[in-house]
KOLZAVEX-868599 format. One line per field, with one value per residue: x, y, z of N, C-alpha, C in turn; residue in three letters. Coordinates in steps of 0.02 Angstrom, whole numbers. Atoms other than C-alpha are relative to their C-alpha. Example, Ala and Ser with C-alpha at 12.3 -4.5 7.8 and 13.67 -1.06 7.14 Angstrom:
BEGIN
n_xx: c(45, -42)
n_yy: c(-59, -59)
n_zz: c(0, -3)
ca_xx: c(615, 684)
ca_yy: c(-225, -53)
ca_zz: c(390, 357)
c_xx: c(45, -39)
c_yy: c(60, 55)
c_zz: c(0, 37)
type: c(ala, ser)
//
This chain:
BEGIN
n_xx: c(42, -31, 19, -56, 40, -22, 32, -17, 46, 10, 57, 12, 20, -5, 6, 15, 4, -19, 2, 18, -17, 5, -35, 26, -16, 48, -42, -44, -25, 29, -1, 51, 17, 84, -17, 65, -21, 26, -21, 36, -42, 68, -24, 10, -43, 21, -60, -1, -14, 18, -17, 6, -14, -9, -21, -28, -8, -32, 43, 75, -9, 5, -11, 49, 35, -33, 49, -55, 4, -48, 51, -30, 47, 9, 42, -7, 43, -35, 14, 17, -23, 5, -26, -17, -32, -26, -46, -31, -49, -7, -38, 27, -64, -49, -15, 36, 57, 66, 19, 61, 48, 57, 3, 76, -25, 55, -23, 61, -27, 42, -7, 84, -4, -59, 41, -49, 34, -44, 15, -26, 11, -5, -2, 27, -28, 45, -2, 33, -39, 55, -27, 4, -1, 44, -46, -16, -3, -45, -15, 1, 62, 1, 30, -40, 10, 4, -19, -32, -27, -35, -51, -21, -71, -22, -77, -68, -64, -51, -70, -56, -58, -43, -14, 34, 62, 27, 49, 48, 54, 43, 29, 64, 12, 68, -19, 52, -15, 1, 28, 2, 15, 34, 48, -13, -18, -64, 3, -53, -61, 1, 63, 47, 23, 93, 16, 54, 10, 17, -43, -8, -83, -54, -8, -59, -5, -65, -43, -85, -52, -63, -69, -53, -47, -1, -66, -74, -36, 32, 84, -1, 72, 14, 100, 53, 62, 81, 45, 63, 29, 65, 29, -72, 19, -41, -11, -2, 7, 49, 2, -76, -64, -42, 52, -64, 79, 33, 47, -21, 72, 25, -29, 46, -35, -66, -56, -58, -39, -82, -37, -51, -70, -39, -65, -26, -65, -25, -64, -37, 40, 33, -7, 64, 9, 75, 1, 56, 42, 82)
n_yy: c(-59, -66, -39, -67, -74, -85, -38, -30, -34, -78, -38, -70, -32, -85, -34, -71, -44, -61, -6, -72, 7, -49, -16, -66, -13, -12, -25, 4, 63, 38, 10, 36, 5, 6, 25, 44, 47, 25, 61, 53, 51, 36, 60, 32, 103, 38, 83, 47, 52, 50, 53, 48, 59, 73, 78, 72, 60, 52, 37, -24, -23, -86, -35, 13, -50, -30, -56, -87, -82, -78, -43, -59, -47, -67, -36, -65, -39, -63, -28, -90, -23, -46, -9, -89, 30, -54, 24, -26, 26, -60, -41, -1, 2, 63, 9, 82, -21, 48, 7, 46, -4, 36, 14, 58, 33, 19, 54, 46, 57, 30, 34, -14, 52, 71, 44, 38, 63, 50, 21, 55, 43, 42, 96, 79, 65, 42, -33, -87, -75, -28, -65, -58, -75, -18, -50, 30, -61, -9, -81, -79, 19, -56, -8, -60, -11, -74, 7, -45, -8, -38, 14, -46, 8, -52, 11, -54, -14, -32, 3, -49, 28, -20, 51, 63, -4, 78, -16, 48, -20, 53, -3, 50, 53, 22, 11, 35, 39, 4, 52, 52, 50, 6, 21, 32, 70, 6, 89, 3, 14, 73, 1, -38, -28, -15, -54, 1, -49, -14, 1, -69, -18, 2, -65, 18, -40, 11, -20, -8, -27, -13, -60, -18, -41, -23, -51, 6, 73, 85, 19, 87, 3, 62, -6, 58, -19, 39, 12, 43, -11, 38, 0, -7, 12, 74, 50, 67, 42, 38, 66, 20, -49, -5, -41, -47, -49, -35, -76, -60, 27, -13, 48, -35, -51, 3, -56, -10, -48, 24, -37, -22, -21, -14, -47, -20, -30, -37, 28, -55, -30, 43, 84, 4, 82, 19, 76, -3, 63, 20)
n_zz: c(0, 10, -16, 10, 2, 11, -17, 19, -36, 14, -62, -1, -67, 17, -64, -4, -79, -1, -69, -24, -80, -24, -61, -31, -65, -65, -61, -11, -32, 26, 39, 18, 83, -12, 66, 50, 66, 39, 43, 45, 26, 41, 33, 56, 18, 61, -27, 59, -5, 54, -52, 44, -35, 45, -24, 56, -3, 53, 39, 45, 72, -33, -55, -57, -1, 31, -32, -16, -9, -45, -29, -14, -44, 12, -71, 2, -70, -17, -90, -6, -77, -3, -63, -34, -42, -59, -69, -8, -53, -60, -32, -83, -52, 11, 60, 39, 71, 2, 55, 15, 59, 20, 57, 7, 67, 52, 56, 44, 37, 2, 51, 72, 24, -7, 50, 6, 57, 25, 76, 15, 25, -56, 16, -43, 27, 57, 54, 13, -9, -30, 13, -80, 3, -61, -67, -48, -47, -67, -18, -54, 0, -2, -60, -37, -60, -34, -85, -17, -73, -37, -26, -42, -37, -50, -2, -24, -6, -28, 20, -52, 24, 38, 66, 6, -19, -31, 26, 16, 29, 40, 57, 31, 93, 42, 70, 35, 40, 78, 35, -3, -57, -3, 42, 57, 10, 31, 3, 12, -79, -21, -46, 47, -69, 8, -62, -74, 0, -79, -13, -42, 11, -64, -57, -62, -47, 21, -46, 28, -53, 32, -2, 47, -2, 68, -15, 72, 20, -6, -21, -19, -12, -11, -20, -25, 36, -14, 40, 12, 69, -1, 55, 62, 71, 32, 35, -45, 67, 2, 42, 4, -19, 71, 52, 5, -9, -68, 20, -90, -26, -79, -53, -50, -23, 10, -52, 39, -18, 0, -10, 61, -12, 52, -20, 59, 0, 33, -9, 35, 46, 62, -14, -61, -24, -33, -26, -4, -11, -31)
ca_xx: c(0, 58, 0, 62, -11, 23, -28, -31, -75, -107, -170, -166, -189, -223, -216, -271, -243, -231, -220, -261, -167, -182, -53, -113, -27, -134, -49, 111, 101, -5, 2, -134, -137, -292, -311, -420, -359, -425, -393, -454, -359, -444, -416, -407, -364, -346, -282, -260, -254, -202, -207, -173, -182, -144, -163, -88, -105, 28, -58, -211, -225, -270, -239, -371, -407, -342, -413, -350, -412, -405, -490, -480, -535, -586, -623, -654, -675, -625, -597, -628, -551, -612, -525, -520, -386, -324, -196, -125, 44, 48, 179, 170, 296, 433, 486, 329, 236, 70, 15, -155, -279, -415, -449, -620, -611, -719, -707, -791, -763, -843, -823, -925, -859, -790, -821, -733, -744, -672, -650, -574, -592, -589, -566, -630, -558, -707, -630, -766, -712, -831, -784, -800, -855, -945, -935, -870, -886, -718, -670, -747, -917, -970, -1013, -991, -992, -972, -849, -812, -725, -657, -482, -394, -197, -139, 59, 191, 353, 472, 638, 724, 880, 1024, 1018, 880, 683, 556, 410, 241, 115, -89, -148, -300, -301, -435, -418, -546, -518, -455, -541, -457, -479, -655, -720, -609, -535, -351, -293, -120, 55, -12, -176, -342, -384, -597, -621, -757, -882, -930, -763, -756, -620, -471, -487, -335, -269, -68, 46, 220, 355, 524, 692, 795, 950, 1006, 1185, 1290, 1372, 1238, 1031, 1015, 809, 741, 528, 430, 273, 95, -38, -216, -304, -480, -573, -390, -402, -309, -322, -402, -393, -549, -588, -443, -275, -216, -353, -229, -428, -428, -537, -499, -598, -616, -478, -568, -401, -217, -84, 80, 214, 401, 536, 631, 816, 896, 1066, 1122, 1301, 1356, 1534, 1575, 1475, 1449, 1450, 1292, 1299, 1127, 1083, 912, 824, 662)
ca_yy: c(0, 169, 323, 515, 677, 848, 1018, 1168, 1333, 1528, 1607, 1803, 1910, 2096, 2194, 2390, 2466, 2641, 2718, 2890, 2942, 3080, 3128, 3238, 3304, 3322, 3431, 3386, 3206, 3136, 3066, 3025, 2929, 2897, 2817, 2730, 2579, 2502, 2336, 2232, 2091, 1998, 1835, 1745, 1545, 1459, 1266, 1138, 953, 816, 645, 465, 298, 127, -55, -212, -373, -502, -581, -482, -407, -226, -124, -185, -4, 143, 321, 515, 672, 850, 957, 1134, 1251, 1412, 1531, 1717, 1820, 1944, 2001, 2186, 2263, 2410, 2462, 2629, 2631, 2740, 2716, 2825, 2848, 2940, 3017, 2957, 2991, 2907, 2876, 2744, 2771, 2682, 2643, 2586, 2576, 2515, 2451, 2385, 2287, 2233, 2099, 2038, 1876, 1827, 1672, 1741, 1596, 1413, 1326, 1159, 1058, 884, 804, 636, 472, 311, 100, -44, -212, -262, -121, 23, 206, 307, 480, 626, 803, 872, 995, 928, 1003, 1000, 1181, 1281, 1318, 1513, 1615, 1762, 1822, 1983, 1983, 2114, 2157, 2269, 2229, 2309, 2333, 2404, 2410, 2494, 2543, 2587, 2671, 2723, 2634, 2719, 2617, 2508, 2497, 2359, 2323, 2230, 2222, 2151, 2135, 2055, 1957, 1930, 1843, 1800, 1646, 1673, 1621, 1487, 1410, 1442, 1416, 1329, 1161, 1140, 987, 1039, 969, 782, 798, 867, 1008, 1064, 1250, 1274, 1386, 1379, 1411, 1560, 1694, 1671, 1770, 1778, 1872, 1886, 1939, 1985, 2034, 2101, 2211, 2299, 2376, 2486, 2594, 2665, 2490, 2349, 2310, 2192, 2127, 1987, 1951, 1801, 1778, 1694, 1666, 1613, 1581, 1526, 1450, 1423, 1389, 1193, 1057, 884, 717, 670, 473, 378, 417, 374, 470, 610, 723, 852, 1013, 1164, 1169, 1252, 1182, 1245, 1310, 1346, 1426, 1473, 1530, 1540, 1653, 1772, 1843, 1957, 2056, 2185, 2257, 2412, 2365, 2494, 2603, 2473, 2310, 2285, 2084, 2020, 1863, 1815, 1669, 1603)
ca_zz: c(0, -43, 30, -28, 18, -4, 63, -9, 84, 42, 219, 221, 389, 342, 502, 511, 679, 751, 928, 1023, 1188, 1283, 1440, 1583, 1728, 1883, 2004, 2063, 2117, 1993, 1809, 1701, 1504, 1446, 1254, 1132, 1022, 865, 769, 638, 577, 410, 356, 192, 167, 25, 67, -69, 2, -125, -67, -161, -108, -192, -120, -215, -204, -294, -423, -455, -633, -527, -384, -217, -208, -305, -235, -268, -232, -187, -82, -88, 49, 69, 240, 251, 431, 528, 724, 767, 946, 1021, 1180, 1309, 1437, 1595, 1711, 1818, 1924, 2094, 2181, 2388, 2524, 2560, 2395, 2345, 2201, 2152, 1994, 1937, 1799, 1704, 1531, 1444, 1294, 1144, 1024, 883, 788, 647, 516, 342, 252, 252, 113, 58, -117, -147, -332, -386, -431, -325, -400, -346, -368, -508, -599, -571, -566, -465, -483, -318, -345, -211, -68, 86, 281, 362, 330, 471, 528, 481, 633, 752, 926, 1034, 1209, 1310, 1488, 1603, 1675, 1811, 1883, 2036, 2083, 2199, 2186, 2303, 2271, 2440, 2401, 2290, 2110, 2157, 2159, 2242, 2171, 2163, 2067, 2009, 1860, 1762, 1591, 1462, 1308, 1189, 1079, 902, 731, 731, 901, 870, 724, 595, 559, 540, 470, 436, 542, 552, 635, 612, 762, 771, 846, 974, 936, 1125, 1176, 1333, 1330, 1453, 1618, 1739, 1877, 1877, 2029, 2006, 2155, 2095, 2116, 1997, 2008, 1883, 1881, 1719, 1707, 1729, 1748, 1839, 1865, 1966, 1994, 2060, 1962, 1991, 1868, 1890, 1740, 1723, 1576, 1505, 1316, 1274, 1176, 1221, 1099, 1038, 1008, 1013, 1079, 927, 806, 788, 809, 933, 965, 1091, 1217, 1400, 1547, 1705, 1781, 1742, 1884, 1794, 1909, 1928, 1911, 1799, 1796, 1693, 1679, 1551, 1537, 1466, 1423, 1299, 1174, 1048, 1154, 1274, 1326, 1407, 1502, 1539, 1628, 1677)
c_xx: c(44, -50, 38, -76, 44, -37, 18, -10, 16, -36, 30, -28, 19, -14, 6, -1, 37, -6, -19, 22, 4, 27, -15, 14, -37, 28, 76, 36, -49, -20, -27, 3, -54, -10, -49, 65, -44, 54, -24, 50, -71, 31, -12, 13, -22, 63, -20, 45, -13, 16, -24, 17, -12, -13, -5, -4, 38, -45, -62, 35, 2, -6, -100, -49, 56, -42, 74, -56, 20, -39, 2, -51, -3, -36, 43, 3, 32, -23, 34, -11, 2, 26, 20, 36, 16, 43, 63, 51, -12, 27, -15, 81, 28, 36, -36, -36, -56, -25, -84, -51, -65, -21, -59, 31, -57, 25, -50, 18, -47, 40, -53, 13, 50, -38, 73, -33, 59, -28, 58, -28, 12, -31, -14, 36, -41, 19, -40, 24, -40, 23, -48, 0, -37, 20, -4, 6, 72, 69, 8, -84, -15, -21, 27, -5, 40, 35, 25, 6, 27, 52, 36, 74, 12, 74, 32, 49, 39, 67, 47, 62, 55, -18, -57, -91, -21, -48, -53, -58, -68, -34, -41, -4, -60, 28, -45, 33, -4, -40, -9, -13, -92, -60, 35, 38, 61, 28, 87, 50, -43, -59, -51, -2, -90, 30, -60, -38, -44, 53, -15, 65, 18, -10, 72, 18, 87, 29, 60, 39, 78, 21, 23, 39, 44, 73, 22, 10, -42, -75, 5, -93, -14, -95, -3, -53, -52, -41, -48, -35, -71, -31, 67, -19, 37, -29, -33, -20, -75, 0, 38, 45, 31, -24, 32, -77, 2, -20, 28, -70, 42, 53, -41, 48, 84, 30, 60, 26, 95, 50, 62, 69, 30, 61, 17, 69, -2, 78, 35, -63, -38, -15, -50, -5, -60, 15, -66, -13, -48, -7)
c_yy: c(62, 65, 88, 63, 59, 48, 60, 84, 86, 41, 71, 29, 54, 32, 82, 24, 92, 24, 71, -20, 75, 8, 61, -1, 44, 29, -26, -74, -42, 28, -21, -2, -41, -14, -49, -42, -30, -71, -40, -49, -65, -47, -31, -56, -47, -52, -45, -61, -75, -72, -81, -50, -73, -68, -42, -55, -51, -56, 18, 46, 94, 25, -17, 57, 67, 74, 77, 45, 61, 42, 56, 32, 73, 55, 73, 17, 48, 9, 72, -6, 76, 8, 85, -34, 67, -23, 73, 9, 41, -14, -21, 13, -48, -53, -65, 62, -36, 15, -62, 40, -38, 2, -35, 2, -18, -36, -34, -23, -7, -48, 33, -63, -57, -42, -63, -57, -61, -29, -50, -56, -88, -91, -32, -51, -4, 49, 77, 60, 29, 64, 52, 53, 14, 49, -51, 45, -14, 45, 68, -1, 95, 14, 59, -4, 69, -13, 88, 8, 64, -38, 62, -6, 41, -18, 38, 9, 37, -1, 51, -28, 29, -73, -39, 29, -77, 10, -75, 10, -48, 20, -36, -23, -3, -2, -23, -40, 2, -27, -56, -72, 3, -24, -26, -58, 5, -68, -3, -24, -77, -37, 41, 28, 37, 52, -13, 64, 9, -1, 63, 44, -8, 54, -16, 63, -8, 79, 8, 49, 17, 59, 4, 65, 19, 61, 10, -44, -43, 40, -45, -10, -75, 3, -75, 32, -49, 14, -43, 4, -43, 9, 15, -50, -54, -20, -79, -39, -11, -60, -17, 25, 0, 41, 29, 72, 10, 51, 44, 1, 42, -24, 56, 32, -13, 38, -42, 52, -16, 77, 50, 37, 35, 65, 30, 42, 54, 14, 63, 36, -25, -61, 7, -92, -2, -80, -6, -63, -4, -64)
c_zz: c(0, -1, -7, 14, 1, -2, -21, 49, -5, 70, -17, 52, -24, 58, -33, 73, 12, 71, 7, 60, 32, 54, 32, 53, 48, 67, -14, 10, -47, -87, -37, -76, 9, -93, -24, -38, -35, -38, -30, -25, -52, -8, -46, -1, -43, 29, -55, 43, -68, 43, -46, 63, -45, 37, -34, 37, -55, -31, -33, -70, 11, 61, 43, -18, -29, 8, -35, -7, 32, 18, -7, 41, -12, 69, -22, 87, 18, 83, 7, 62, 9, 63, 31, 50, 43, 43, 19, 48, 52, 43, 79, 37, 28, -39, -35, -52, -14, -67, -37, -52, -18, -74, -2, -86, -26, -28, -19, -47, -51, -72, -63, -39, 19, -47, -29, -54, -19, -82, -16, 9, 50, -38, 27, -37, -38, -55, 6, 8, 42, 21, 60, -28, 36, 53, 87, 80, 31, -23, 80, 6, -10, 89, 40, 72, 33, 79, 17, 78, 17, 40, 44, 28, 41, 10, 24, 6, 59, 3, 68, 2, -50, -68, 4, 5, 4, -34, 15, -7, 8, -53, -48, -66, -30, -73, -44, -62, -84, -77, -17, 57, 13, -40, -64, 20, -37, -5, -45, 53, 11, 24, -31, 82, -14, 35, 20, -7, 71, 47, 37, 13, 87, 37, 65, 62, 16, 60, -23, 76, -37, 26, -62, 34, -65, 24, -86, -40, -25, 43, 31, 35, 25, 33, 16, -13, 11, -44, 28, -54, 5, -49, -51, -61, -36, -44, 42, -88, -5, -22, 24, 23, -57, -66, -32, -12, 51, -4, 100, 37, 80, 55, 51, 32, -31, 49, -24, 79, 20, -7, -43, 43, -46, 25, -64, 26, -42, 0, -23, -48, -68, 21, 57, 2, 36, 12, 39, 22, 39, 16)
type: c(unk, unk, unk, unk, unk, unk, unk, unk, unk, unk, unk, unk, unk, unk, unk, unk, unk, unk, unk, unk, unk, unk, unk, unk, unk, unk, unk, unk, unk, unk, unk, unk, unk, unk, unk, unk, unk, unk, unk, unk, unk, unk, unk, unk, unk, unk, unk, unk, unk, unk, unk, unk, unk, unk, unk, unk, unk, unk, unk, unk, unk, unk, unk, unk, unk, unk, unk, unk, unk, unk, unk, unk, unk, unk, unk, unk, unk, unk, unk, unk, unk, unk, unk, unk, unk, unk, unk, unk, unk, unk, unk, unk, unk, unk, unk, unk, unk, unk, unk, unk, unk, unk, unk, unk, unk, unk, unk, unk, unk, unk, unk, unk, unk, unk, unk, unk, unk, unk, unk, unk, unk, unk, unk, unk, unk, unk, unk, unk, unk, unk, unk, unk, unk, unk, unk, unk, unk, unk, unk, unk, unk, unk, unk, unk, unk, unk, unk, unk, unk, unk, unk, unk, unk, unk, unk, unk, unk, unk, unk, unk, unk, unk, unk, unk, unk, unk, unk, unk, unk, unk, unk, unk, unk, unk, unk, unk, unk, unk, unk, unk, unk, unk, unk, unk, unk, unk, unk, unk, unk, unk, unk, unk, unk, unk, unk, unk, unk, unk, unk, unk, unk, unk, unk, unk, unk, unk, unk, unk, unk, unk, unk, unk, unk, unk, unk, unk, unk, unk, unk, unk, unk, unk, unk, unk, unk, unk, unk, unk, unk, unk, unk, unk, unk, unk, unk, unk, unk, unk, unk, unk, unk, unk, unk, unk, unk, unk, unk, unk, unk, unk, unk, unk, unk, unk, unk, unk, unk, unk, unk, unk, unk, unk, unk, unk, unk, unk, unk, unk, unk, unk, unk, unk, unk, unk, unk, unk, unk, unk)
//
C-alpha cells in the first residue's frame, strides 16, 4: 500500500490598527494617560489538500483499491477590537509610588465563510471508477460572537535605596479565543484540530514581586510571578488516543508561576551583553 499527500496553503492576515493617547498632569504628584485603540485583523485561506492511495495485491490483474483526490478550501473572517484605557501613576511619600488603571475591551469575531470542495476518482477491485465532486464540511463552521470586559492593575514601587527599586504588582487578563480556536478546522502538521464555537475567553489574575538595580554599568532585574487563569483555552484528543482528532476546548483552571532573571552590561558604546532566565 502506498500512501502520498500533499498540502498546499495561501493564508493572508491583513491587520489595520490605530491608537489615540492623551497625557495629563494632575498637580504635582499625579500622572494621568488615557487612550483609545483600534484593530481589525482579516483573514483569507486558500488550502489545497491532494491525497493518493494505492493497495496491491501479488497476483491480481489490478490495484485492491486505487483512490486520489483534492480538496480545496476556502475561509473568510474577521476580528474587530475596540479598547479605552487609563492608568494612572501617583507620587506618595517616602519615595513609593502607586500605579493603577483600568482598561475595557471589545471583540468581535466573525467566520463569513468556510467553504470546502473535494474532486477525484476512487477503484474498486471489479474495476469500477466512481468519480467525487462534491462539497465537503471539514473547513470551518461560519459564525460570530461579541466579548467584552473590564480589566484592572494596581502596583507599587518603592525606590528608597540608591540604584535600586522594589516592586509589586496586580494585574488582570482577558483573552478572547481566536478564529481559529473557534471556528475553523485545521488539518495541517499531522492531525486534524476542530475549533469550538462555545469556547469562553481566558480570564486571569497575575501577581508579580520584583527588584531591579540599575547603575551606568549593569541592569540587573529579578521578579517572582503567579498566574491564575480561568477558563484556560487547550487542547483535548478526541476518540482515540491514537485518532490524531482534537478540538480546543475550555480547561477549568491553569496557575503558571516561577521566576525570571535578567542582567544587562554596558561594556562599551557598541558592546551591550545580556543574560536572561526564567
Amino acid at each position: 500500500m502506498s500512501v502520498t499527500t500533499d498540502s498546499h496553503a495561501d493564508n493572508r492576515i491583513k491587520t489595520l490598527g490605530s491608537s489615540l493617547q492623551a497625557d495629563w498632569q494632575l498637580g504635582d504628584n499625579n500622572f494621568l494617560i488615557t487612550g483609545y485603540e483600534f484593530s481589525q485583523d482579516r483573514l483569507t485561506a486558500n488550502t489545497e489538500a491532494d491525497f493518493a492511495m494505492s493497495m496491491k495485491m501479488t497476483g491480481m490483474p489490478r490495484p485492491m483499491l486505487d483512490q486520489s483526490y483534492v480538496t480545496d478550501r476556502y475561509v473568510k473572517g474577521k476580528e474587530t477590537t475596540n479598547a479605552i484605557f487609563a492608568a494612572m501613576e501617583t507620587t506618595l511619600p517616602h519615595d513609593f509610588s502607586l500605579n493603577y488603571g483600568v482598561r475595557y475591551t471589545w471583540v468581535s469575531s466573525e467566520l463569513s465563510k468556510a467553504t470546502s470542495f473535494r474532486n477525484g476518482y476512487k477503484t474498486t477491485p471489479a474495476g469500477t471508477t466512481v468519480f467525487n465532486n462534491t462539497a465537503v464540511n471539514d473547513s470551518g463552521t461560519p459564525g460570530s460572537e461579541n466579548n467584552s470586559r473590564p480589566v484592572f492593575n494596581l502596583g507599587v514601587i518603592w525606590k528608597g535605596l540608591d540604584n535600586t527599586s522594589l516592586r509589586a504588582q496586580w494585574a488582570q487578563g482577558f483573552r478572547v479565543p481566536n478564529l481559529q480556536e473557534k471556528f475553523l478546522i485545521n488539518s495541517m502538521g499531522g492531525g486534524t484540530v476542530y475549533g469550538n464555537p462555545n469556547l469562553k475567553p481566558e480570564k486571569s489574575n497575575n501577581f508579580e514581586i520584583g527588584a531591579r538595580y540599575s547603575t551606568d554599568l549593569m541592569d540587573i532585574d529579578a521578579a517572582l510571578f503567579y498566574n491564575l487563569s480561568d477558563d484556560y483555552i487547550s487542547t483535548e484528543i478526541v476518540g482515540d488516543a491514537d485518532s490524531g482528532i482534537s478540538r480546543y476546548v475550555n480547561a477549568d483552571k491553569a496557575k503558571t508561576f516561577g521566576s525570571e532573571l535578567s542582567l544587562n552590561l554596558r561594556a562599551t558604546g557598541n558592546l551591550n551583553p545580556y543574560f536572561s532566565l526564567s
